[in-house]
Every structure is written in C-alpha cells, then in structure tokens.
N, C-alpha and C positions, 0 to 999 in steps of 0.2 A: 245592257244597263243604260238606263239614259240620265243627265245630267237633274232631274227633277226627282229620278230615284235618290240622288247624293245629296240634295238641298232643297229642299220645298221650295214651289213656287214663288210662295209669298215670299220667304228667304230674299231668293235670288231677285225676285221686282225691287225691294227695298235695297239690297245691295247696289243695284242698275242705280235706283236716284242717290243713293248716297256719294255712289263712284261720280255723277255728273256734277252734284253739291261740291264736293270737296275737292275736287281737281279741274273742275270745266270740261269734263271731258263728253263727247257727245257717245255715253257710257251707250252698252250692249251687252246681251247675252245670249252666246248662240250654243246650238244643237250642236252634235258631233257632224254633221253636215256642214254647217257654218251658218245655218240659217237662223236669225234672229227670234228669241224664244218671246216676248214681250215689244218689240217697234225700236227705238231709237229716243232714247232721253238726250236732247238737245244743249248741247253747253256753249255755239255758238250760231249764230246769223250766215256769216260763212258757208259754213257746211248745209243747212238749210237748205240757203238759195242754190248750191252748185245740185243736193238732192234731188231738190224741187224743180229742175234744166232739166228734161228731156234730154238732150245734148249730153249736158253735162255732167249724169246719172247716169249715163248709157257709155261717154268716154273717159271718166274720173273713177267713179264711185262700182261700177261694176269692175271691170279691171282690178281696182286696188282688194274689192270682196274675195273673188278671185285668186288672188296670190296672198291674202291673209288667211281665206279658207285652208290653203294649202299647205303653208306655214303653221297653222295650229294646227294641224293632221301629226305634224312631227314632235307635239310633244311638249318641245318648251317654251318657254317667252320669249316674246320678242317684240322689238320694238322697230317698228319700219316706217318708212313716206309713202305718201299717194304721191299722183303726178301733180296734183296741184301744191305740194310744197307744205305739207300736215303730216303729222304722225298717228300714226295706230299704236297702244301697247293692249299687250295681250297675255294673259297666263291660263294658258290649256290647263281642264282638268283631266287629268289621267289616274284612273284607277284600275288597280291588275294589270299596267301597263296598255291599259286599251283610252286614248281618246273619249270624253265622251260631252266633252263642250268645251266654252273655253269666255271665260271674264275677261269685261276690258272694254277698250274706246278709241274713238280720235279726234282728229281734230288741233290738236293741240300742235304749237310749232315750237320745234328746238331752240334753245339758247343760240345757237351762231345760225339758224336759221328765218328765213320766211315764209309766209305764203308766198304765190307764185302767179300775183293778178292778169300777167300778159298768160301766163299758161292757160289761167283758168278761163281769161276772154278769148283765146283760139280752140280749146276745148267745151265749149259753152257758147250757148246764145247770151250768155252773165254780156254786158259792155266793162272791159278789163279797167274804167274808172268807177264801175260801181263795187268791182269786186277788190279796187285797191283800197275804196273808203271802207269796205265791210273787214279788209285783212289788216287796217291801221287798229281796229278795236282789239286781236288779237295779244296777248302777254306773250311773250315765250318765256316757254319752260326755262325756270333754273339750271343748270346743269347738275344731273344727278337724279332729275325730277322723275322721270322714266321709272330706276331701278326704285325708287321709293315708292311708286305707284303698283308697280312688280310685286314688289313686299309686302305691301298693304292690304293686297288681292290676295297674295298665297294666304297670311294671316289670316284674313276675314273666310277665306275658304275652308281652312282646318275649323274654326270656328261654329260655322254654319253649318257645317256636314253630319249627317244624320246619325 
C-alpha cells in the first residue's frame, strides 16, 4: 500500500501548505522510503540557503534525511535536530502495522534552543554572519509546540484518510 492509496494526492499537497501556513514549518510528505512525494513548502530563508549549499545539502541536510528516514521506519513520532540546531517533527502513517509514509517538517528551533550559525558556516560554503542574520529571523517554538503539531497531523490524518 502506498501513502496516496490512504489519502489522495490532492489531500496530502493541501495538507503540506497548510502544515507550512500554520506552523512555519518547512512541511513534507514522504513515501515509506522517505523520499519526498511533492518537493518542500518552504517556511524559512534558513533552510533554503543551507539546501541550496552544495556543501551544506550534502553535510546538514542529507545526514539529517538519513536518520529521520530511519526514525520514521519505526513507527512513531518524533521530534529531533539536524546538526545545524532546527528541528524535524514527524508522524509516520502506519496501517496493518506497515509503514507507509510519514507527515511533517522542519526547520523550526526549540524554545531553549537555536540555530547553530558557526555550525552552519563550518558545514557550509553559507559565511556563519550571513547564516547568524538569516537564524535572528527565526521564532522558537513555544514549549509544547512539537506535541501540538504531533496532534494536529494525527487529527488531520484520520480526517483525510480514504
């Protein structure tokens, strides 16, 4: 079964811009692979530029696909960092106990956290003053902001499901 049997496309596209409207998140929706079923709905400049690096697309952004690919294999949500100092939340759809994609974004930085501009200018051709001006624009999440976005996604997914 694949995740387009469970939710129409169309479904799932509007879901993607809603998730990046309503939360900033630079929303996704991937395949039981992990691989992105629609591109990337952008909620910050940030993330953008470190995608847009060569560099820092190949030492940030792959890695972190990587171990969130992995992480949504198992199942449940969760909410983790990349190395540049952003968070990913994510709610795997699982039906009959099988995987078969998984809602969700990032981008977004923790309430007692930051981005991470020196990370991102040694991991990146970015210069760590352009990437500290682009990480000043940044909100963090309220604390709690995660599991509300968690909850928002399972909702919208019983919802939408065929």
């Amino acid at each position: 079964m694949h995740l387009t049997d469970y939710i129409s496309a169309e479904d799932l596209r509007a879901l993607q811009e809603e998730l990046s409207e309503r939360y900033g998140l630079n929303a996704d929706i991937m395949d039981a692979d992990g691989k992105r079923l629609f591109g990337t709905t952008w909620g910050n400049d940030l993330c953008m530029a470190i995608r847009d690096d060569d560099k820092g697309f190949g030492s940030i952004c792959v890695p972190a696909g990587q171990m969130f690919a992995h992480l949504m294999k198992q199942g449940k949500p969760f909410t983790e960092e990349c190395d540049a100092g952003m968070m990913r939340v994510s709610v795997p759809v699982v039906v009959d106990g099988m995987v078969i994609g998984a809602v969700g974004g990032c981008g977004l930085v923790s309430f007692e956290g930051e981005a991470d501009p020196f990370a991102i200018g040694m991991m990146s051709d970015m210069d760590e003053s352009t990437a500290a001006d682009m990480a000043k624009k940044l909100e963090p999440a309220p604390d709690g902001r995660t599991e509300m976005i968690q909850a928002y996604i399972r909702k919208r997914i019983e919802e939408l499901r065929k």
